[in-house]
C-alpha positions in Angstrom: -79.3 -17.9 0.5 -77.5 -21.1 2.4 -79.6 -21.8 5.8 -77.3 -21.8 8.6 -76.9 -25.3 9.6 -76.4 -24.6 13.5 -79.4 -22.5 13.4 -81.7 -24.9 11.3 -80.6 -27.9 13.7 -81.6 -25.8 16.6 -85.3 -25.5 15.0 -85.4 -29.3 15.3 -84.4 -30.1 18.7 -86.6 -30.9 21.7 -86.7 -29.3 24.9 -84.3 -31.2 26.9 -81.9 -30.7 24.1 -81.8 -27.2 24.3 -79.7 -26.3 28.1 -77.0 -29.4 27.0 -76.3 -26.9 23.2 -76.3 -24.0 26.1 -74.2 -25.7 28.3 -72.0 -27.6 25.0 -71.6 -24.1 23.5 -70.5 -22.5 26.9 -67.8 -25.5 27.5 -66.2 -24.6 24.2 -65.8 -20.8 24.9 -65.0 -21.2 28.1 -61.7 -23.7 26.4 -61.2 -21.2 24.1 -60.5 -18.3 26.4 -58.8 -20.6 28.5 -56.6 -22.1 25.4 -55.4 -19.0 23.9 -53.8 -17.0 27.0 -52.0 -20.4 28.0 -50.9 -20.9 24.2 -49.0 -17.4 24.2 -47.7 -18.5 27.5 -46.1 -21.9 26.4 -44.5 -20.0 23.3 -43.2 -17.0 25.8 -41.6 -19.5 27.9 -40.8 -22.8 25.4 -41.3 -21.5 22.1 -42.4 -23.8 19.1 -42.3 -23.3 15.4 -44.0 -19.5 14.0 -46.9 -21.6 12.0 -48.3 -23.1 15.0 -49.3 -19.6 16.7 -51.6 -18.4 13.9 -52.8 -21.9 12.7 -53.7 -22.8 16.5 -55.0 -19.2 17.0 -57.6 -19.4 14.4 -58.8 -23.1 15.5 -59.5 -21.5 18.8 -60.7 -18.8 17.1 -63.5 -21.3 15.1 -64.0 -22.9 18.3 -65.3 -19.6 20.3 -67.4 -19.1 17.2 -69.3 -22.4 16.9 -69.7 -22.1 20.9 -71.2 -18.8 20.6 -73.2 -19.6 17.6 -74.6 -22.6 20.2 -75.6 -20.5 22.6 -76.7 -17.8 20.4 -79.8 -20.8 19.6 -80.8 -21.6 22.4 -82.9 -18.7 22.4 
């Protein structure tokens, strides 16, 4: 089984390293929660082509993730 790469980077970092993956991880889910509410918003009240809510949906979806798995480390 595939090591997870977030997880095996986390092994390797110092101390220091550690609050600025807490803090990096917290900034992107804190974006993300931030990103999506405002995306529906700019479609309810501009509108833009159907492809872009689902593609940009997902990438904030990814982003959330990788922000939780960074926080999820620093343990």
């Amino acid at each position: 089984m595939v090591d997870d790469p977030l997880q095996s980077l986390s092994k390797e970092l110092t101390v220091p390293q550690k609050p600025f993956l807490n803090t990096l991880g917290f900034l992107m889910q804190f974006a993300a929660l931030t990103f999506l509410p405002l995306l529906i918003l700019w479609q309810l009240n501009f509108g833009f082509r159907l492809i872009w809510m689902p593609a940009l949906t997902t990438a904030g979806v990814i982003v959330f993730y990788v922000g939780h798995r960074l926080r999820e480390n620093d343990e």
